[in-house]
C-alpha positions as CSV (number, residue, x, y, z in Angstrom):
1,X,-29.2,0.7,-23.6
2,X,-26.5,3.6,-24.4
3,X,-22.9,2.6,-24.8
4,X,-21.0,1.5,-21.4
5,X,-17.7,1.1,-20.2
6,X,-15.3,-1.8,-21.1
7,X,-15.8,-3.9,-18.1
8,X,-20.0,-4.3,-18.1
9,X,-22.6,-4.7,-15.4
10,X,-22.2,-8.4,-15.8
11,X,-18.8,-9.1,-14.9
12,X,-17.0,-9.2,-18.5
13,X,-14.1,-8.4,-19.4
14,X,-13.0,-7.3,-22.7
15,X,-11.5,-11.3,-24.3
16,X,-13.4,-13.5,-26.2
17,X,-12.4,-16.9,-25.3
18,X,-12.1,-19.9,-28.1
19,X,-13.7,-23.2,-27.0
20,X,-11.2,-25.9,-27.3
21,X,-12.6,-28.7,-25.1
22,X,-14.3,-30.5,-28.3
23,X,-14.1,-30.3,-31.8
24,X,-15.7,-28.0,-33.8
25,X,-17.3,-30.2,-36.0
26,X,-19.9,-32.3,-32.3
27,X,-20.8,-28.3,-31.1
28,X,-22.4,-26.0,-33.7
29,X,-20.3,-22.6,-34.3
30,X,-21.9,-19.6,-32.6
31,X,-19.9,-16.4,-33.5
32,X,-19.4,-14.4,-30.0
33,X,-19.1,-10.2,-31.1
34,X,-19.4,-9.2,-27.1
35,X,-17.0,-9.3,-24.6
36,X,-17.3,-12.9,-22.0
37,X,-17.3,-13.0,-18.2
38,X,-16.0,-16.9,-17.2
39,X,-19.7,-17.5,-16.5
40,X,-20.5,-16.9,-19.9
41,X,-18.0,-18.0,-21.5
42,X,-18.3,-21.6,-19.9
43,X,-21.5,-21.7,-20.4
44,X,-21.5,-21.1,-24.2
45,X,-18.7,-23.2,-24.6
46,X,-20.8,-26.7,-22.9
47,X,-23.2,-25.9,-25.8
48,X,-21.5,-24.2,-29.0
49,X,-17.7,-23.6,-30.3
50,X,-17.4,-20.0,-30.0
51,X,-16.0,-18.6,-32.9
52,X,-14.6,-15.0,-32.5
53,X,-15.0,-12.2,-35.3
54,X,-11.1,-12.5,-36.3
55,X,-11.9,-16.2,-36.7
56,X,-11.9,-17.0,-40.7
57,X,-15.5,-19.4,-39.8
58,X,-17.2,-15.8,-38.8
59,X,-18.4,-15.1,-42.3
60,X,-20.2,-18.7,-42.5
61,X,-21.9,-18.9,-39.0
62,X,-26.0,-18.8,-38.8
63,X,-26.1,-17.4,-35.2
64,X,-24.4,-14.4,-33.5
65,X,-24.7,-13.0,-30.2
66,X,-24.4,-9.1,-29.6
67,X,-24.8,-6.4,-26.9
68,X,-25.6,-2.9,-27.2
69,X,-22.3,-1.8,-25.3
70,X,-20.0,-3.3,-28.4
71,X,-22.3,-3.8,-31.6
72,X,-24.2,-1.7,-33.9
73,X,-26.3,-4.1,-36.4
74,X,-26.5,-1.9,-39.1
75,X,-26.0,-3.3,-42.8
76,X,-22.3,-3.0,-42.6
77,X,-22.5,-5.0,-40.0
78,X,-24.6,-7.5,-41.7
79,X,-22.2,-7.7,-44.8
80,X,-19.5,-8.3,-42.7
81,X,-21.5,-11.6,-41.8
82,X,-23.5,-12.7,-44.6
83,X,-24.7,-16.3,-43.4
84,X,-26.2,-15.0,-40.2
85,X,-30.0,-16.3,-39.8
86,X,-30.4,-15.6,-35.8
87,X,-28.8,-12.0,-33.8
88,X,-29.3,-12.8,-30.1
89,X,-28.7,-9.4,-27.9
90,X,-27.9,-9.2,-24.0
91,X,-29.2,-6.3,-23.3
92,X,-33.1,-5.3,-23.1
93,X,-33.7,-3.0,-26.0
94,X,-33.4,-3.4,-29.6
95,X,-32.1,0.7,-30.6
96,X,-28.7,-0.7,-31.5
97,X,-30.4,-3.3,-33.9
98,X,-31.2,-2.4,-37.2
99,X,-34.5,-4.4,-37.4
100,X,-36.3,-3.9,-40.7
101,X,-33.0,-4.5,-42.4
102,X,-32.6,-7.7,-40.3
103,X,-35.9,-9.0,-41.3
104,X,-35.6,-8.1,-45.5
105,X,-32.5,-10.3,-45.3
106,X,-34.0,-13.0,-43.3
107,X,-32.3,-12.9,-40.1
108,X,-34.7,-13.7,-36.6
109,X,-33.8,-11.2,-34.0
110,X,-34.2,-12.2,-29.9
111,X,-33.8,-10.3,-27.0
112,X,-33.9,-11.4,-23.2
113,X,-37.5,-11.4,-22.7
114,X,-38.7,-9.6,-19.6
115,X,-36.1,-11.4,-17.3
116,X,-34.9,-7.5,-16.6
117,X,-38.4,-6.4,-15.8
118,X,-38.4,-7.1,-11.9
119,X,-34.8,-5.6,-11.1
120,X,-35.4,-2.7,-13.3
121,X,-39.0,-1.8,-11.5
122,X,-37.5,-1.8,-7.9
123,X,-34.5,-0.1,-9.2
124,X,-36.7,2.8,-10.4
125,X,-38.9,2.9,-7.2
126,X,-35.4,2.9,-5.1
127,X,-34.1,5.9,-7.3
128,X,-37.8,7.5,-6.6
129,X,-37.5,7.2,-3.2
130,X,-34.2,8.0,-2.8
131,X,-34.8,11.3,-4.7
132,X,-38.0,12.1,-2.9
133,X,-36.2,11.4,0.6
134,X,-33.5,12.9,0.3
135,X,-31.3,9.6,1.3
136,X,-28.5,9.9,-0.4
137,X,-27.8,13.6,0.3
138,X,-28.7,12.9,3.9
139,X,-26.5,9.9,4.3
140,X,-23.6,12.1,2.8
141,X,-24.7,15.0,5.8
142,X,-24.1,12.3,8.1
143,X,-20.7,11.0,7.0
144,X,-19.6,14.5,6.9
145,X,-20.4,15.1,10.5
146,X,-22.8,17.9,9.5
147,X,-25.3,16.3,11.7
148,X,-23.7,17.5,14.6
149,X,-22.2,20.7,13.6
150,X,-25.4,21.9,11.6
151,X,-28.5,20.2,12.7
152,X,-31.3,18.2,10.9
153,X,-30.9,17.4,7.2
154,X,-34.2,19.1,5.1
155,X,-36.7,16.8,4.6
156,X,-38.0,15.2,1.9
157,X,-40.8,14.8,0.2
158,X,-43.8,11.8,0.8
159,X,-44.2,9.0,-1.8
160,X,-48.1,8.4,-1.2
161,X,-50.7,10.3,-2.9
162,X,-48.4,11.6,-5.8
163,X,-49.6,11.4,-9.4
164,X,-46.7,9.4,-11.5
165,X,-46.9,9.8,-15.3
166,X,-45.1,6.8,-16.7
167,X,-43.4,7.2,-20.3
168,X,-44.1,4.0,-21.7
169,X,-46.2,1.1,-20.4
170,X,-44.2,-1.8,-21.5
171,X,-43.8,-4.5,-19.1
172,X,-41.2,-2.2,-17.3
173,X,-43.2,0.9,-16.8
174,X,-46.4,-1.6,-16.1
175,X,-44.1,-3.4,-13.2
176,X,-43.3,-0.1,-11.9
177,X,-46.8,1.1,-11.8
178,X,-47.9,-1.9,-10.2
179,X,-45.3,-1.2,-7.5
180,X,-46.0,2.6,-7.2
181,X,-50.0,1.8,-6.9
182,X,-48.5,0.1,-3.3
183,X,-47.9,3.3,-2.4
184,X,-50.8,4.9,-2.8
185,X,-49.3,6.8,-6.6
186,X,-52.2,7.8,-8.8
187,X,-50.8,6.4,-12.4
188,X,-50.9,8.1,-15.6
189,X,-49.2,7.2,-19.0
190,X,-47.9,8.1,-22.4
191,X,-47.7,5.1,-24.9
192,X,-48.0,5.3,-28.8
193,X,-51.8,3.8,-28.5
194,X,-54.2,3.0,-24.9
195,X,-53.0,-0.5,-23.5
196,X,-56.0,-3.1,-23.8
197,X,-57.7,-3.9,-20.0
198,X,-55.4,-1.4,-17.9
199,X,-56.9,0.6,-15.9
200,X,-54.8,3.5,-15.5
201,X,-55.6,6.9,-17.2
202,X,-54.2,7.3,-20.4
203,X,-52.8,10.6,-22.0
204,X,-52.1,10.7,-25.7
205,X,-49.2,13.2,-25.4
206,X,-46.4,13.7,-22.9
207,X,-46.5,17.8,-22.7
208,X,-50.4,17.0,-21.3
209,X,-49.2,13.9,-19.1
210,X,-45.9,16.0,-17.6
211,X,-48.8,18.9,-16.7
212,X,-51.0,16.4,-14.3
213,X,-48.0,15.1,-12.8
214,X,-46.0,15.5,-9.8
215,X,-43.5,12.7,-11.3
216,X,-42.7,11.5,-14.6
217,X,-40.9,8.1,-14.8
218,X,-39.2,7.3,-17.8
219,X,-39.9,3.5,-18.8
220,X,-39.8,3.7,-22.6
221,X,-37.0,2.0,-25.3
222,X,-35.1,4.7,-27.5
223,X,-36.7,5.3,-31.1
224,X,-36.4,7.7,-33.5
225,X,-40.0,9.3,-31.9
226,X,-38.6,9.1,-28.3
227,X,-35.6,10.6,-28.9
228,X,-35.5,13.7,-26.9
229,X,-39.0,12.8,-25.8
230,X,-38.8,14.7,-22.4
231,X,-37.4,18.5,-23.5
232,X,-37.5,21.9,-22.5
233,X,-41.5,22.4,-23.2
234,X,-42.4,18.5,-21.1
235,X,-39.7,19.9,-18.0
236,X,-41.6,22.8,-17.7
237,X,-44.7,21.4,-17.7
238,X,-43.5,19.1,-15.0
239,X,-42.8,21.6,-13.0
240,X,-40.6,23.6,-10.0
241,X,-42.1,20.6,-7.8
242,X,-41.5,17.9,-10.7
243,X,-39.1,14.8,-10.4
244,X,-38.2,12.9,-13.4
245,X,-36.6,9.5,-13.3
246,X,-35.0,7.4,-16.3
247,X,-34.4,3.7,-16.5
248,X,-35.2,4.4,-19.8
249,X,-31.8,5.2,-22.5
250,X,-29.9,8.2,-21.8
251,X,-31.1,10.2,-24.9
252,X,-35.1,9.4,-23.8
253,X,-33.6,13.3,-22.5
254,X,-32.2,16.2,-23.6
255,X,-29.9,16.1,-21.2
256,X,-28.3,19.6,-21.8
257,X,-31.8,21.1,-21.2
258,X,-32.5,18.8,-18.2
259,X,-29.3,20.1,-16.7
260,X,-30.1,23.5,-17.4
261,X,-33.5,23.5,-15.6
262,X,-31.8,21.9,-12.7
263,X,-29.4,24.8,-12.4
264,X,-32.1,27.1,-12.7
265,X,-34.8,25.7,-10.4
266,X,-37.5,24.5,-12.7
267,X,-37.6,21.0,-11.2
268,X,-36.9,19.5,-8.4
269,X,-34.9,16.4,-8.9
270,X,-33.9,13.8,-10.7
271,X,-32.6,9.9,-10.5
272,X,-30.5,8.9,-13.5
273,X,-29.0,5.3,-14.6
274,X,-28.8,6.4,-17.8
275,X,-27.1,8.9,-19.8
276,X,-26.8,10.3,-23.5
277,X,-23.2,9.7,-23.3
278,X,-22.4,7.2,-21.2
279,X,-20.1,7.1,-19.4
280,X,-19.5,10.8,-20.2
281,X,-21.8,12.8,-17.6
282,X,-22.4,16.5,-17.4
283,X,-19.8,17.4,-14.8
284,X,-22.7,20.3,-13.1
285,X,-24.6,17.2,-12.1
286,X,-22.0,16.3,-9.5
287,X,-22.8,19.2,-7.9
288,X,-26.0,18.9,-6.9
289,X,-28.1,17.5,-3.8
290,X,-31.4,17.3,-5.9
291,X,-30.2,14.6,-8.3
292,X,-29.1,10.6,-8.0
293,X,-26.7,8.9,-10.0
294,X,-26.2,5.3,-10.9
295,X,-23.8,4.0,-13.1
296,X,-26.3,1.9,-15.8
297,X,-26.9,-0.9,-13.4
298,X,-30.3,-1.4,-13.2
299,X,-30.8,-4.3,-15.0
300,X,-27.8,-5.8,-13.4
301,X,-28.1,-9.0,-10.9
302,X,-26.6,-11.6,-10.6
303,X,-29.6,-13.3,-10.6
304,X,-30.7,-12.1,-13.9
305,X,-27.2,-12.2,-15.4
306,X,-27.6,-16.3,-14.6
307,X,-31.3,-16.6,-16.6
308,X,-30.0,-14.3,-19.3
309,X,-27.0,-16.7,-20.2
310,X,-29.9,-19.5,-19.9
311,X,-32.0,-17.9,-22.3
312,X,-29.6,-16.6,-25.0
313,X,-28.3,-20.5,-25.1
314,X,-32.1,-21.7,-25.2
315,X,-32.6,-19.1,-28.5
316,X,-29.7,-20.6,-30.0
317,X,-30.2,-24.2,-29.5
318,X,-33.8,-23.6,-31.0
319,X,-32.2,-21.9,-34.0
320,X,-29.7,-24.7,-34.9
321,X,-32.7,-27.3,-34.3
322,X,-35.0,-25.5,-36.4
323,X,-37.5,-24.3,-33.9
324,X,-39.2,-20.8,-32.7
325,X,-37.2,-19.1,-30.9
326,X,-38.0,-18.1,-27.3
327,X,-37.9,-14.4,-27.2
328,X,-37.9,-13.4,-30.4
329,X,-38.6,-9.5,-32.0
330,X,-41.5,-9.4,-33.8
331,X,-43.0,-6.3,-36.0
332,X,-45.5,-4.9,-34.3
């Protein structure tokens, strides 16, 4: 995902801590290039020495582990550690890693699976909601004491019956339209080609998918083709009635043109955990009682946090005994 602030979802802070319970020689050196909460850091330090980038061993380790909030894999960064053979990233997509040039040079690339799949999916039906019923803004009319003084907060809007176009049917966007079906959603999607044996309706193009729907939920990783995926022409083919939701990356959006057909009417509303420059937001969004705002958390539980240190250590452990990794990148 986009860049975040220094202190992440997960709890770290910005030290990378030196293993110095054994020697380096009985735990095989993995070269840490994120910042470490104490969960992680104890928990890579039972298992590997971690070596930090200042360390003179950085150029000669085979494994690294990354996040999108601190690294940029691009070949610079690759020169600066030429023995790598394994890149293991925390976070869920892959648009800070430069892949092809990973793969010429040899180097396996894992993410964390689809342990994110489940928080992100009810965290983009709980911004839907929240959007559609006005919560937020109506528990804010409460606090206030506007209840009193002014009446009944405007309703919202119902859920059921609504047709959702989701912007990429990975396994996020196909947890979320699993969810939304609950509520009686009709599902639509945009996807570079159909998904075999699903049986909702695909629509080869976004503009034509916006146009039949009353929602379009932003599921998709950030690419060079979905950059700016939902603009000016897919907003106003959404709609004045149209909500759009992202869970996506921040720059899915134009978010200068998203902002400007808030302020002029053309949609309805929107739920954001994502941003184009995070954690710099447009400050008119502030403003507004048609829009929710989350600060990148999604994918954040502590739950998930707890299998994603689990996994990253499994990937590593296959790597230095010479087997498959778990959840490993592959060219599609």
């Amino acid at each position: 995902m986009n860049s975040s602030p220094s202190l992440t979802g997960d709890g770290a802070t910005n030290t990378i801590t030196t293993s110095n319970k054994r020697s380096s020689s009985d735990l095989p050196p993995l070269l840490v290039l994120r910042p470490l909460s104490d969960a992680w850091s104890a928990a890579l330090s039972a298992k590997f020495t971690v070596i930090s980038p200042s360390s003179p061993l950085s150029t000669s380790t085979r494994a690294a582990l990354v996040s999108a909030a601190y690294n940029k894999v691009d070949p610079a960064f690759l020169d600066q550690y030429p023995s790598l053979q394994c890149i293991a990233t925390t976070s869920i997509g892959v648009d800070h890693i430069d892949l092809e040039e990973c793969w010429r040079r040899g180097i396996q690339v894992a993410t964390v699976g689809e342990i994110f799949t489940n928080d992100v999916a009810d965290y983009a039906v709980g911004l839907l909601i929240d959007v559609s019923r006005r919560i937020t803004m109506s528990d804010r009319y409460v606090r206030n004491g506007l209840w009193m003084s002014q009446g009944d907060y405007p309703l919202g809007s119902k859920l059921g019956g609504k047709h959702v176009g989701i912007v990429g049917l990975g396994s996020i966007g196909s947890a979320i339209a699993r969810r939304l079906e609950a509520f009686g959603c009709k599902i639509s999607y945009v996807s570079r080609k159909p998904k075999p044996n699903v049986k909702y309706k695909y629509i080869p193009n976004i503009y034509d998918l916006a146009t039949e729907s009353d929602i379009l939920v932003v599921a998709c990783s950030l690419t060079k083709e979905t950059h700016h995926i939902v603009n000016k022409q897919v907003l106003q083919a959404l709609g004045k009635e149209g909500i759009v939701i992202n869970i996506g990356r921040g720059a899915n959006i134009d978010e200068p043109e998203l902002v400007r057909c808030l302020v002029q009417g053309e949609i309805k509303g929107v739920g954001l955990d994502v941003f184009e420059n995070e954690p710099n937001i447009p400050k008119e969004l502030f403003e507004m009682g048609n829009v929710v705002l989350t600060a990148h958390q999604s994918v954040f539980t502590p739950e998930a946090i707890s299998d994603i240190i689990q996994v990253c250590i499994a990937n590593f452990e296959a790597v230095f005994a010479g087997k498959p990794l778990l959840t490993p990148v592959v060219a599609d």
